[in-house]
PDB file of N, CA, C and O in Angstrom:
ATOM      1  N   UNK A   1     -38.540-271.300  18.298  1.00  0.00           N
ATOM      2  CA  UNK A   1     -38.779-271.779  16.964  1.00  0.00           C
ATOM      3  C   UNK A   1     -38.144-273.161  16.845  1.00  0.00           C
ATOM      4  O   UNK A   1     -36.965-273.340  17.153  1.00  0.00           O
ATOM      5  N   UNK A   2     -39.133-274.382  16.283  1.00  0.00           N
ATOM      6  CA  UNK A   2     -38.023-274.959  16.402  1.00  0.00           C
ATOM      7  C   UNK A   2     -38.687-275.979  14.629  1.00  0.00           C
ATOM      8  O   UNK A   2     -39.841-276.116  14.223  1.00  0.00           O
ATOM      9  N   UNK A   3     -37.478-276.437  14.070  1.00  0.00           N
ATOM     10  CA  UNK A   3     -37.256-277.274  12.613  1.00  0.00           C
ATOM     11  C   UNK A   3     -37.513-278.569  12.702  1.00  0.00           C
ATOM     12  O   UNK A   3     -36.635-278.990  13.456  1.00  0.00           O
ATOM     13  N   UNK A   4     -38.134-279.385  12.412  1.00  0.00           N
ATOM     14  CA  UNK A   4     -38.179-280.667  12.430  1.00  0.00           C
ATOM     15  C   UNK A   4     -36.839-281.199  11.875  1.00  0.00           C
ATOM     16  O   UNK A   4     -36.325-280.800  10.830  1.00  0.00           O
ATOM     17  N   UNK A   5     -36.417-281.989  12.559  1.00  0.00           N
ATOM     18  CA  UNK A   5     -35.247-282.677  12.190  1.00  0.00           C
ATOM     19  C   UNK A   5     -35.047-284.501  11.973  1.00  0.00           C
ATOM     20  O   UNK A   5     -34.086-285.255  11.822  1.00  0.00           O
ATOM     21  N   UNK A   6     -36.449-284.643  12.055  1.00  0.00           N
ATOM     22  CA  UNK A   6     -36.107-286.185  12.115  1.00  0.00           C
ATOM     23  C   UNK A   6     -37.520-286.510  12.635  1.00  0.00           C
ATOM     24  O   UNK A   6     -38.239-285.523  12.793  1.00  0.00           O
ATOM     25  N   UNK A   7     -38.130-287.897  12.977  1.00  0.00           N
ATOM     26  CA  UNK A   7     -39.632-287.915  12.799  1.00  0.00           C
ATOM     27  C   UNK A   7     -39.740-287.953  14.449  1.00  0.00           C
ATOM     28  O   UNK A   7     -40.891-287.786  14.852  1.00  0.00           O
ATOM     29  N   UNK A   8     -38.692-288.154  15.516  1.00  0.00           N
ATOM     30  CA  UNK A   8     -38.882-287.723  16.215  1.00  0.00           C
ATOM     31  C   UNK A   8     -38.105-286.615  17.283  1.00  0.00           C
ATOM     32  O   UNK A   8     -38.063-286.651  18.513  1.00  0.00           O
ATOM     33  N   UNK A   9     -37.561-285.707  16.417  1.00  0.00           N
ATOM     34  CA  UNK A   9     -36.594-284.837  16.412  1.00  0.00           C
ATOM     35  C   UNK A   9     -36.772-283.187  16.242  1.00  0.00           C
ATOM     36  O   UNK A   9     -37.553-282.778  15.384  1.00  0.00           O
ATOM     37  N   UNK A  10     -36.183-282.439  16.906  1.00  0.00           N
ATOM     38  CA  UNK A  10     -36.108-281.463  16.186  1.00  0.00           C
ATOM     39  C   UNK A  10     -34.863-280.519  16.454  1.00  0.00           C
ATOM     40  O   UNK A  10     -34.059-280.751  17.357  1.00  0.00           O
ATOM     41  N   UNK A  11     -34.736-279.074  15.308  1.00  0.00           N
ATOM     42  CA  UNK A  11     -33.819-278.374  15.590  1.00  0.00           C
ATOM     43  C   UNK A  11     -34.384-277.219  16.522  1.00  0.00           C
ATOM     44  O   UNK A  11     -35.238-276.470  16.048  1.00  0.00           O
ATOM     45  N   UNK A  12     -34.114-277.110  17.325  1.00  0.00           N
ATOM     46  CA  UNK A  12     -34.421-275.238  18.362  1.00  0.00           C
ATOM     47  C   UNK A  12     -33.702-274.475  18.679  1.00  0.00           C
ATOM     48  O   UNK A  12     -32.540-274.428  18.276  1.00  0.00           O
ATOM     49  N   UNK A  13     -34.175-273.751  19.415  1.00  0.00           N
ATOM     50  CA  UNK A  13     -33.333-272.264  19.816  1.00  0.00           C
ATOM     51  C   UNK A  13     -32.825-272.931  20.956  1.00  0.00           C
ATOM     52  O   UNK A  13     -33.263-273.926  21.533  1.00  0.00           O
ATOM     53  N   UNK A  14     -31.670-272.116  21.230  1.00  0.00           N
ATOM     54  CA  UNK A  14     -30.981-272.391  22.567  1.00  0.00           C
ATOM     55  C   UNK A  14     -32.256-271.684  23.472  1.00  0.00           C
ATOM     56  O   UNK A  14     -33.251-271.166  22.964  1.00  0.00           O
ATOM     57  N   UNK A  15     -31.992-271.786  24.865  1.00  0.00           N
ATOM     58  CA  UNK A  15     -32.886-271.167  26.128  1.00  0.00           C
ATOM     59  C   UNK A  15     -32.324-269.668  25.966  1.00  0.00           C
ATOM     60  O   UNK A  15     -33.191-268.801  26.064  1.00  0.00           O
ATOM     61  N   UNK A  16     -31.282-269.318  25.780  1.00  0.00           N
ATOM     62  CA  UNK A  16     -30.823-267.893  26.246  1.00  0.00           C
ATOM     63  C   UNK A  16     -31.259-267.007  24.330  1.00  0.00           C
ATOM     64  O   UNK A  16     -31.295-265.812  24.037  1.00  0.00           O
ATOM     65  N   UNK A  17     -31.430-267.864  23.723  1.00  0.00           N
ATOM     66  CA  UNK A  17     -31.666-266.811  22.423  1.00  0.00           C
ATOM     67  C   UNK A  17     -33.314-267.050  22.396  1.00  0.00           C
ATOM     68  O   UNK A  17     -34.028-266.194  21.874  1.00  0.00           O
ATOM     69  N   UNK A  18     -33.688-267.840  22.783  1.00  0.00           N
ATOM     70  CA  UNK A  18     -35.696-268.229  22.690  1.00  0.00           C
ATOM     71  C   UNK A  18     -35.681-266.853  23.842  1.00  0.00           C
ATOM     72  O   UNK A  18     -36.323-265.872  23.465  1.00  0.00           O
ATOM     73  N   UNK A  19     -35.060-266.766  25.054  1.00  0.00           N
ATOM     74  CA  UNK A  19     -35.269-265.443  25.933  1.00  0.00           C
ATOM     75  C   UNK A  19     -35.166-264.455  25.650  1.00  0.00           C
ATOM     76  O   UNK A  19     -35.853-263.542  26.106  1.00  0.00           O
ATOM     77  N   UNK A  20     -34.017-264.296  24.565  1.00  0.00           N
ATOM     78  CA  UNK A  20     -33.552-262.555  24.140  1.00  0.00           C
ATOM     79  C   UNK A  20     -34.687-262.643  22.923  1.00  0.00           C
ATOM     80  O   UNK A  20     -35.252-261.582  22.657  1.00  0.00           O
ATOM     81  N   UNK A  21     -35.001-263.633  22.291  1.00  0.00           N
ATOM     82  CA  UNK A  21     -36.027-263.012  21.397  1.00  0.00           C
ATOM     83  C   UNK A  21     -37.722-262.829  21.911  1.00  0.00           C
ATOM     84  O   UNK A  21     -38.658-262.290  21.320  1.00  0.00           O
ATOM     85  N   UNK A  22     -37.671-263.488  23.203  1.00  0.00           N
ATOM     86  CA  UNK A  22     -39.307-263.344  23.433  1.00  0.00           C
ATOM     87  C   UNK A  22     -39.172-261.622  24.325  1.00  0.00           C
ATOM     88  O   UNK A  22     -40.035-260.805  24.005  1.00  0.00           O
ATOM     89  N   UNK A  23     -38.047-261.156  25.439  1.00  0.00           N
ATOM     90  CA  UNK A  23     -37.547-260.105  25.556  1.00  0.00           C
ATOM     91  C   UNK A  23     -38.067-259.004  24.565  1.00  0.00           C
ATOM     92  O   UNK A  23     -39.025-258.249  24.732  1.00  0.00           O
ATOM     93  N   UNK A  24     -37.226-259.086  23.513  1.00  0.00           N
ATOM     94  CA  UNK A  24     -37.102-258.080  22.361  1.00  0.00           C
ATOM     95  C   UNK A  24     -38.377-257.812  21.688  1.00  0.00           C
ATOM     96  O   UNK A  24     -38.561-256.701  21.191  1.00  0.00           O
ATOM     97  N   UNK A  25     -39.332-258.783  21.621  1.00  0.00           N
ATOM     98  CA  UNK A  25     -40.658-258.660  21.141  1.00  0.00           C
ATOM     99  C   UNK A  25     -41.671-258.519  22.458  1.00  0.00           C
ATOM    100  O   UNK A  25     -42.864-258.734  22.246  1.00  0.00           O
ATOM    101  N   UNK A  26     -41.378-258.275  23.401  1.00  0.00           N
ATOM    102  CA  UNK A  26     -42.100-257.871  24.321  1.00  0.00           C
ATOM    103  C   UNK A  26     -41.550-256.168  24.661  1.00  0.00           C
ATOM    104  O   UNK A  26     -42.245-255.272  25.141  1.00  0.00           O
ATOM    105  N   UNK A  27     -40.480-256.107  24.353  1.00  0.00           N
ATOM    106  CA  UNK A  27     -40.547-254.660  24.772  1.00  0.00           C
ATOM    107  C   UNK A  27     -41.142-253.881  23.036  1.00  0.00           C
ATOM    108  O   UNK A  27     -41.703-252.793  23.173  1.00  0.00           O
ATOM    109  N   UNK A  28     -41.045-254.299  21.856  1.00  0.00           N
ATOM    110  CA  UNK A  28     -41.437-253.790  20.719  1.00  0.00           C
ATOM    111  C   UNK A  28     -42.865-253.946  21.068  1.00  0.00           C
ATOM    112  O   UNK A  28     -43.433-253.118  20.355  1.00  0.00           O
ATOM    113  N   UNK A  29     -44.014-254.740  21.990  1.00  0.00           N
ATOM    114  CA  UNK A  29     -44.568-254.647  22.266  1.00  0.00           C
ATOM    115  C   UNK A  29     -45.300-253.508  22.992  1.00  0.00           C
ATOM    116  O   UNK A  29     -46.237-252.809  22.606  1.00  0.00           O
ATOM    117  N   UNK A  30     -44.751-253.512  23.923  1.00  0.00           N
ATOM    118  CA  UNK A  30     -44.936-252.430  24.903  1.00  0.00           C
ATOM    119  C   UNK A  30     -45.120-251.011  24.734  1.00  0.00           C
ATOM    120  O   UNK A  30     -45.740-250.193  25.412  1.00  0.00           O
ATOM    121  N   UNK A  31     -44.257-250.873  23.389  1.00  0.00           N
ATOM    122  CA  UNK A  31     -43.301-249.817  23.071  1.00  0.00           C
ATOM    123  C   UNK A  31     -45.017-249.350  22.079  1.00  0.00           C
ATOM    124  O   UNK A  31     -45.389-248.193  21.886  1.00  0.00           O
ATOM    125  N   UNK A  32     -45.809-250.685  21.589  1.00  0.00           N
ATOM    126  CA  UNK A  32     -46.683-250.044  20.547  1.00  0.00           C
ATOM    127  C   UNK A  32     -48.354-250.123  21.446  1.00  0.00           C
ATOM    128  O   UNK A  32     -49.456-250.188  20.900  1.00  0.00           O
ATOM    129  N   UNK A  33     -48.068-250.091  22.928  1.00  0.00           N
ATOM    130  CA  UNK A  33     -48.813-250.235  23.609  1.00  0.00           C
ATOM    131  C   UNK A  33     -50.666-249.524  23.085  1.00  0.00           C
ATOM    132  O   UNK A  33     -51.785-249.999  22.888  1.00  0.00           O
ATOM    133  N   UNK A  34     -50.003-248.171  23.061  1.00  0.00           N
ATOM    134  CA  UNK A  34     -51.700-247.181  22.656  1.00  0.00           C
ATOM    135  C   UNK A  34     -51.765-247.907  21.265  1.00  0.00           C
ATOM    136  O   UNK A  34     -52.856-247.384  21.039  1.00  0.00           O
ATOM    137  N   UNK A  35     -51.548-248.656  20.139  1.00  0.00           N
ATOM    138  CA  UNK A  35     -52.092-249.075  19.342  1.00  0.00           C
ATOM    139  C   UNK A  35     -53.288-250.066  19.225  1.00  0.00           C
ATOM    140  O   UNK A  35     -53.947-250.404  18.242  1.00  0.00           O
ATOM    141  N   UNK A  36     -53.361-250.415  20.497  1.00  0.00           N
ATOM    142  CA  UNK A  36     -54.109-251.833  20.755  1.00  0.00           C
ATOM    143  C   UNK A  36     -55.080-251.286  21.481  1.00  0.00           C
ATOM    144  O   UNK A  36     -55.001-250.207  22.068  1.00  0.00           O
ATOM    145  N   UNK A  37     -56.196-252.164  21.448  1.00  0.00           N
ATOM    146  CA  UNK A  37     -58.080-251.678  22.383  1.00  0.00           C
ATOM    147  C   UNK A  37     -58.120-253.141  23.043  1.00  0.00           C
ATOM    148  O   UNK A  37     -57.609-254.149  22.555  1.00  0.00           O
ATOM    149  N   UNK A  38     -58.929-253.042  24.417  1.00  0.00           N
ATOM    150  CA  UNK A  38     -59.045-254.269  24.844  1.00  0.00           C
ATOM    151  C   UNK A  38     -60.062-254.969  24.329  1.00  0.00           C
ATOM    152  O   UNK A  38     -61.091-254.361  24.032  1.00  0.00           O
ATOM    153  N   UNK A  39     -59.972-256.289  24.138  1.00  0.00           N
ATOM    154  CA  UNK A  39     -60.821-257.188  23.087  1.00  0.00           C
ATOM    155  C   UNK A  39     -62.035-257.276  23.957  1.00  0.00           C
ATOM    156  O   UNK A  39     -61.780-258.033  24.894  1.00  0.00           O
ATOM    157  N   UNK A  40     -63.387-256.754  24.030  1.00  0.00           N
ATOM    158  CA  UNK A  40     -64.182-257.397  24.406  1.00  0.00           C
ATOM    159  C   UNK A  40     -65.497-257.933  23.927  1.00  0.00           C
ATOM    160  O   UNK A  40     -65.949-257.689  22.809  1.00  0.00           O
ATOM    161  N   UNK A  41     -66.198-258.816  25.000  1.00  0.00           N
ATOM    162  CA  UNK A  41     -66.941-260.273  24.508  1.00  0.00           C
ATOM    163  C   UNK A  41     -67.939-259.513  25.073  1.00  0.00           C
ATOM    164  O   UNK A  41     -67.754-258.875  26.109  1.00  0.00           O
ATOM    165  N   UNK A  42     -69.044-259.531  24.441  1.00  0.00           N
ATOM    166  CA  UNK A  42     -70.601-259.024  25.423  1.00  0.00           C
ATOM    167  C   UNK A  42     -70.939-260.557  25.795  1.00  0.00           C
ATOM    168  O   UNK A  42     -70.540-261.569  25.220  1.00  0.00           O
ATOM    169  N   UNK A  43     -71.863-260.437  27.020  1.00  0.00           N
ATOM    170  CA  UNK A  43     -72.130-261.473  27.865  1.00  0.00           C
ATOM    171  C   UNK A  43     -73.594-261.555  27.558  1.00  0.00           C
ATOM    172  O   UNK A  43     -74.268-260.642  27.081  1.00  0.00           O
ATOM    173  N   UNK A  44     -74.123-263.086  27.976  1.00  0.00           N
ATOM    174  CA  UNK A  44     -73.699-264.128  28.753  1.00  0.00           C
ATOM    175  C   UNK A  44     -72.626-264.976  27.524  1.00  0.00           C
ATOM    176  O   UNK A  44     -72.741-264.990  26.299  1.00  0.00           O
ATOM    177  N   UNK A  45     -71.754-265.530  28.268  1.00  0.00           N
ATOM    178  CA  UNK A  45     -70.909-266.308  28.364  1.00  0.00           C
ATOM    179  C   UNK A  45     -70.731-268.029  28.299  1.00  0.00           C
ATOM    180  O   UNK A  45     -71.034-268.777  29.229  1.00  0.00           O
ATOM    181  N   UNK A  46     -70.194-268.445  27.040  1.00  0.00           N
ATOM    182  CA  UNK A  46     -70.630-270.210  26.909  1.00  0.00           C
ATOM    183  C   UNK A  46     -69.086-270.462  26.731  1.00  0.00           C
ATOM    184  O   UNK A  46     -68.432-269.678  26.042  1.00  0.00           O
ATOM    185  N   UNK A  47     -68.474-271.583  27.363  1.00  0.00           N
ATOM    186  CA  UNK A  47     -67.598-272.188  27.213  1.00  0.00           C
ATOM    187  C   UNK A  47     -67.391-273.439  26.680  1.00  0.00           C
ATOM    188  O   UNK A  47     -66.966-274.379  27.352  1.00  0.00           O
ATOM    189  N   UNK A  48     -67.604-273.492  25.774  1.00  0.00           N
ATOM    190  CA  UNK A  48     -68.225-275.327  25.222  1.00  0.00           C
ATOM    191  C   UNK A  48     -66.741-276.025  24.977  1.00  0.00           C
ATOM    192  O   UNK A  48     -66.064-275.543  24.069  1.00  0.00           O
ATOM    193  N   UNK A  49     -66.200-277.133  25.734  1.00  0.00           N
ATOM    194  CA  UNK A  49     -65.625-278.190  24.796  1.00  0.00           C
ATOM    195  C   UNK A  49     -66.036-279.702  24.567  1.00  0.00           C
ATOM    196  O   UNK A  49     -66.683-280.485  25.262  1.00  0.00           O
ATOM    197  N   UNK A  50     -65.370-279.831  23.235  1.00  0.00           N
ATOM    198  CA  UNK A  50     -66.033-280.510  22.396  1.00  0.00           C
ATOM    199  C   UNK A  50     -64.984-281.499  22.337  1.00  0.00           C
ATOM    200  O   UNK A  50     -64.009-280.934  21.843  1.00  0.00           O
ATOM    201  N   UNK A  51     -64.628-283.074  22.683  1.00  0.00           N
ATOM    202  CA  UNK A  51     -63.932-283.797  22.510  1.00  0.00           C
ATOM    203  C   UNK A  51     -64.372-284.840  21.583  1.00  0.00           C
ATOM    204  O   UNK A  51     -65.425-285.428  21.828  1.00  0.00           O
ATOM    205  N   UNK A  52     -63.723-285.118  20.602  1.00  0.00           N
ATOM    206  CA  UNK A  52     -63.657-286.652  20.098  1.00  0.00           C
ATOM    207  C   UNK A  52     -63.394-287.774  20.513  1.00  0.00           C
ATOM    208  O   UNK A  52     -62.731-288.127  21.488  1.00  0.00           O
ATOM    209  N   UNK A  53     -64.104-288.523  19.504  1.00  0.00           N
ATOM    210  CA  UNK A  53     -64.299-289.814  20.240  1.00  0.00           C
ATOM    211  C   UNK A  53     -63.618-290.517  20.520  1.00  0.00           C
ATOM    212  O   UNK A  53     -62.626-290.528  19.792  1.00  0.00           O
ATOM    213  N   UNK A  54     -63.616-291.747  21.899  1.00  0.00           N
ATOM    214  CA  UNK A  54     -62.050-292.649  22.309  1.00  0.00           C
ATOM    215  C   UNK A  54     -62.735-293.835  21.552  1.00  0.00           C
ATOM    216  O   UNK A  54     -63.911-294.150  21.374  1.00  0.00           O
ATOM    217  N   UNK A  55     -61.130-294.546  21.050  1.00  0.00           N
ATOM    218  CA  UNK A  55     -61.768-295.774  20.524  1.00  0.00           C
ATOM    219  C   UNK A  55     -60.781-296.679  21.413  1.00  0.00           C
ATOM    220  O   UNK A  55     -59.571-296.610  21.634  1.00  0.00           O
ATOM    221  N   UNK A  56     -61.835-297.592  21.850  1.00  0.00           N
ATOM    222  CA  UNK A  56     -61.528-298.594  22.910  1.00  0.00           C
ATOM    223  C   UNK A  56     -61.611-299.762  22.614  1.00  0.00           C
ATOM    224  O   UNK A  56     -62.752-300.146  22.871  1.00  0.00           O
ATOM    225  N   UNK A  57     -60.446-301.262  21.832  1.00  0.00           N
ATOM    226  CA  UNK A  57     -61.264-302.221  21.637  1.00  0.00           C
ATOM    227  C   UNK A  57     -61.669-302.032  20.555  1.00  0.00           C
ATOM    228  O   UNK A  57     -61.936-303.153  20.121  1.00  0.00           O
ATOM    229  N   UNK A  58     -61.973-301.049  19.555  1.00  0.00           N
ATOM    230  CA  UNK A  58     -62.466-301.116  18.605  1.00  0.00           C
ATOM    231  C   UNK A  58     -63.896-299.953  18.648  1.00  0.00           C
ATOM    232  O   UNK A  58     -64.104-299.140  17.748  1.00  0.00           O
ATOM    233  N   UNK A  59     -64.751-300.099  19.860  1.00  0.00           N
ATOM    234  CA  UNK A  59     -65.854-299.734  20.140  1.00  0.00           C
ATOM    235  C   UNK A  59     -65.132-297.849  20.713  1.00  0.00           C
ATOM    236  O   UNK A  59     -64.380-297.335  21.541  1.00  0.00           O
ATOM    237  N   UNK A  60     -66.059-297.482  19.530  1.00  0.00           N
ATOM    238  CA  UNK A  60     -66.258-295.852  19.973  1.00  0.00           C
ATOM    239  C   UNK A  60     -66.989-295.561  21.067  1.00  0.00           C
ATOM    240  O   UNK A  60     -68.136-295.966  21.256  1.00  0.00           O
ATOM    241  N   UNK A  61     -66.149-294.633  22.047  1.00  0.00           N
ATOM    242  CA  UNK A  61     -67.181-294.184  23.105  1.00  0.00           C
ATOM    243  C   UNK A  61     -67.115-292.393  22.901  1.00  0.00           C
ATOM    244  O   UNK A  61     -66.239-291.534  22.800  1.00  0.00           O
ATOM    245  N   UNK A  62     -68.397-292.453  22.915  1.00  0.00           N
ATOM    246  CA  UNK A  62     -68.616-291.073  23.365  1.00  0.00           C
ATOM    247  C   UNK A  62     -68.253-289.903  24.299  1.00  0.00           C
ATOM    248  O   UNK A  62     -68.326-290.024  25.521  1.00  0.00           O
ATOM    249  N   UNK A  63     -67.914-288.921  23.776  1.00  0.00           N
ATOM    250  CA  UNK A  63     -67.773-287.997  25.226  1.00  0.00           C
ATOM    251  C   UNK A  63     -68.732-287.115  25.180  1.00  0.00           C
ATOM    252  O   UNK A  63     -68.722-286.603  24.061  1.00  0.00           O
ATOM    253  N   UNK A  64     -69.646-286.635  25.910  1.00  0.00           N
ATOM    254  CA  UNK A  64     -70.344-285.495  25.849  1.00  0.00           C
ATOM    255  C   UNK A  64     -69.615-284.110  25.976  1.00  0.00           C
ATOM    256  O   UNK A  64     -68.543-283.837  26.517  1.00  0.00           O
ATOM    257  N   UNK A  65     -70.414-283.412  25.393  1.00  0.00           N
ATOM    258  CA  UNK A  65     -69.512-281.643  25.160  1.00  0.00           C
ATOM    259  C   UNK A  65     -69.567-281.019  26.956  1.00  0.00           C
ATOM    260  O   UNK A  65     -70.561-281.058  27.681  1.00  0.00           O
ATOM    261  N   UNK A  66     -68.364-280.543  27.278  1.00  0.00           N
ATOM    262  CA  UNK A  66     -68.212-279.983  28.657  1.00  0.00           C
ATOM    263  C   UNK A  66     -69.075-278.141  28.362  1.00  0.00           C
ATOM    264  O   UNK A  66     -68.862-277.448  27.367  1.00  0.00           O
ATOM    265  N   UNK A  67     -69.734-277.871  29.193  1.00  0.00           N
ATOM    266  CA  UNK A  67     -69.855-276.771  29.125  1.00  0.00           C
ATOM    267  C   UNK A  67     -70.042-275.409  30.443  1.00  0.00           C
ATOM    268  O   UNK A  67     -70.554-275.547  31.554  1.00  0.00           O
ATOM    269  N   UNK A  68     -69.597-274.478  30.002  1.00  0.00           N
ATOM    270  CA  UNK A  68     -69.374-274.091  31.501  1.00  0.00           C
ATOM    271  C   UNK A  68     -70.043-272.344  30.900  1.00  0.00           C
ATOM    272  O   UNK A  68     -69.616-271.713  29.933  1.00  0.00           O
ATOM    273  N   UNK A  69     -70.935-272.020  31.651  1.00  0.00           N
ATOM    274  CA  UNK A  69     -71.871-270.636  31.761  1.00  0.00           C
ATOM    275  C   UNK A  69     -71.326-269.543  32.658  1.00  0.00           C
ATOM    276  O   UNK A  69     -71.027-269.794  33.826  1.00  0.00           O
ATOM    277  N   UNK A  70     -71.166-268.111  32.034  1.00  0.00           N
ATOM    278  CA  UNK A  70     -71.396-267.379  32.844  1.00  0.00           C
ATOM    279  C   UNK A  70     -72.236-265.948  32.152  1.00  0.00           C
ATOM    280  O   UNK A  70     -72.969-265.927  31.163  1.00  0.00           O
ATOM    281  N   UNK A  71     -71.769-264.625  33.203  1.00  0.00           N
ATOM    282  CA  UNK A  71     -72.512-263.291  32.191  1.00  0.00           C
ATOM    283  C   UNK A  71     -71.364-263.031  31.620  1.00  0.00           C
ATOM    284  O   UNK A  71     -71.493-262.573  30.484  1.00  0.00           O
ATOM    285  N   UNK A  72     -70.004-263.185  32.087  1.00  0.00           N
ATOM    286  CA  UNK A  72     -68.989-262.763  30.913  1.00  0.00           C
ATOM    287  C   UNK A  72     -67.570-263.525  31.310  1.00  0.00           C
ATOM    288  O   UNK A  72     -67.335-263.900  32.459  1.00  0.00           O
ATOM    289  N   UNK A  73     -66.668-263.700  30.209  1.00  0.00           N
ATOM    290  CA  UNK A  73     -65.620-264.871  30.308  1.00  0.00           C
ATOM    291  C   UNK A  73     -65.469-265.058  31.505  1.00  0.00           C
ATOM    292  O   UNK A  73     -65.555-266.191  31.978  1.00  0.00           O
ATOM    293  N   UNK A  74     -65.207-263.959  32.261  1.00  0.00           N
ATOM    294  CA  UNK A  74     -64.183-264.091  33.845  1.00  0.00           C
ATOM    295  C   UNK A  74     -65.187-265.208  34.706  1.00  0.00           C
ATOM    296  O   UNK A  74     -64.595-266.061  35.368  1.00  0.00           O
ATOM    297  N   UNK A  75     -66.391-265.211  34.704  1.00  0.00           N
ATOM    298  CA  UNK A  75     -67.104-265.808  35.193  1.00  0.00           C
ATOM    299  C   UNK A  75     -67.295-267.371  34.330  1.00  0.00           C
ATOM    300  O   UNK A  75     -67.433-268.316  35.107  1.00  0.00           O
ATOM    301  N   UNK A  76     -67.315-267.698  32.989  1.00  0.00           N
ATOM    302  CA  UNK A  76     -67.748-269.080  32.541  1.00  0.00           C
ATOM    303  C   UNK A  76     -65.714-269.470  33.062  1.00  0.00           C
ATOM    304  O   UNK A  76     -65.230-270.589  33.231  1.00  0.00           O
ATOM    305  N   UNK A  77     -65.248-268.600  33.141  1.00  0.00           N
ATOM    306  CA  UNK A  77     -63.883-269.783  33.175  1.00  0.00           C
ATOM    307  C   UNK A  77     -63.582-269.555  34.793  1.00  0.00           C
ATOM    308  O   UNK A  77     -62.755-270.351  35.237  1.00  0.00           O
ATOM    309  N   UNK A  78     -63.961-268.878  35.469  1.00  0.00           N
ATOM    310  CA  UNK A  78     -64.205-269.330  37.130  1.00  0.00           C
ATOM    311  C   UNK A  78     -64.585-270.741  37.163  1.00  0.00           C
ATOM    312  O   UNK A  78     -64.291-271.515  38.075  1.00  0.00           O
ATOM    313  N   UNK A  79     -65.481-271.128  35.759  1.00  0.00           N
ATOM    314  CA  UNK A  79     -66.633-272.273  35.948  1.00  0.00           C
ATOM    315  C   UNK A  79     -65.945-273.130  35.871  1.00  0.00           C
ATOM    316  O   UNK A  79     -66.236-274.198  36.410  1.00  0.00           O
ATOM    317  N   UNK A  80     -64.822-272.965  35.192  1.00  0.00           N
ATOM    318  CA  UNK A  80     -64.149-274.358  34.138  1.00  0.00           C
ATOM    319  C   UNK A  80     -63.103-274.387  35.412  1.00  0.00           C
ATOM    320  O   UNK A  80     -62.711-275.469  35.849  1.00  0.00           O
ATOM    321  N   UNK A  81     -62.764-273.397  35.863  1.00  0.00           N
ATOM    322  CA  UNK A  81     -61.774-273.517  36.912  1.00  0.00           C
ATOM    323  C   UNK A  81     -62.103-274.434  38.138  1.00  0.00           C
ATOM    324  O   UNK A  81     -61.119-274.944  38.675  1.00  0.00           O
ATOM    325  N   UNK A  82     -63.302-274.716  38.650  1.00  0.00           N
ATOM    326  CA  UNK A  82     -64.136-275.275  39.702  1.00  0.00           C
ATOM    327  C   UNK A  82     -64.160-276.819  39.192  1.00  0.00           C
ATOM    328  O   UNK A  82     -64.411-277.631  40.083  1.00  0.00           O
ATOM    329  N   UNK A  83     -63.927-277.366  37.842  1.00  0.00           N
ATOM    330  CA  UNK A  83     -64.531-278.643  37.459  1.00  0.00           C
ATOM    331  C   UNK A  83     -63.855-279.664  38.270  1.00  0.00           C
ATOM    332  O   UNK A  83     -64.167-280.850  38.155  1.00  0.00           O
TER     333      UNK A  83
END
C-alpha cells in the first residue's frame, strides 16, 4: 500500500510487513478455496491491443491495434507470447 507523499514521493509498507500481509491474505485465501469456480471464456479467442497515439514533433502517428487469435486464451496468448 503505498500514500502519496509528495508529487514525486510516496509513503509504503516496509518489505517484511507488504510480505506478512500478502502471506496472511493468501492463506485466508486458500482457506476459502471451495468458494470459488474457475472463470471460464468460451472460444475462439481475440486478444486486441489498442494503443494511443505518439505525438512526434507535433505530428500524430498512428499505431494500429495488435491482435492475436486463438480457440481459447491459452492459445491467443501463446500468440502474443511469439510477437
Amino acid at each position: 500500500m503505498k500514500k502519496m507523499a509528495g508529487t514525486a514521493s510516496a509513503w509504503s509498507l516496509s518489505a517484511a510487513e507488504a510480505r506478512k500481509r500478502i502471506r496472511e491474505a493468501a492463506r485466508r485465501a486458500v482457506q476459502r478455496i471451495g468458494e470459488f469456480q474457475p472463470w471460464r471464456i468460451e472460444g475462439p479467442v481475440e486478444l486486441r491491443f489498442e494503443y494511443h497515439p505518439e505525438k512526434k514533433e507535433g505530428v500524430e502517428k498512428e499505431v494500429p491495434p495488435r491482435v492475436y487469435k486463438g480457440a481459447n486464451v491459452l492459445e491467443a496468448y501463446r500468440e502474443w507470447l511469439k510477437r
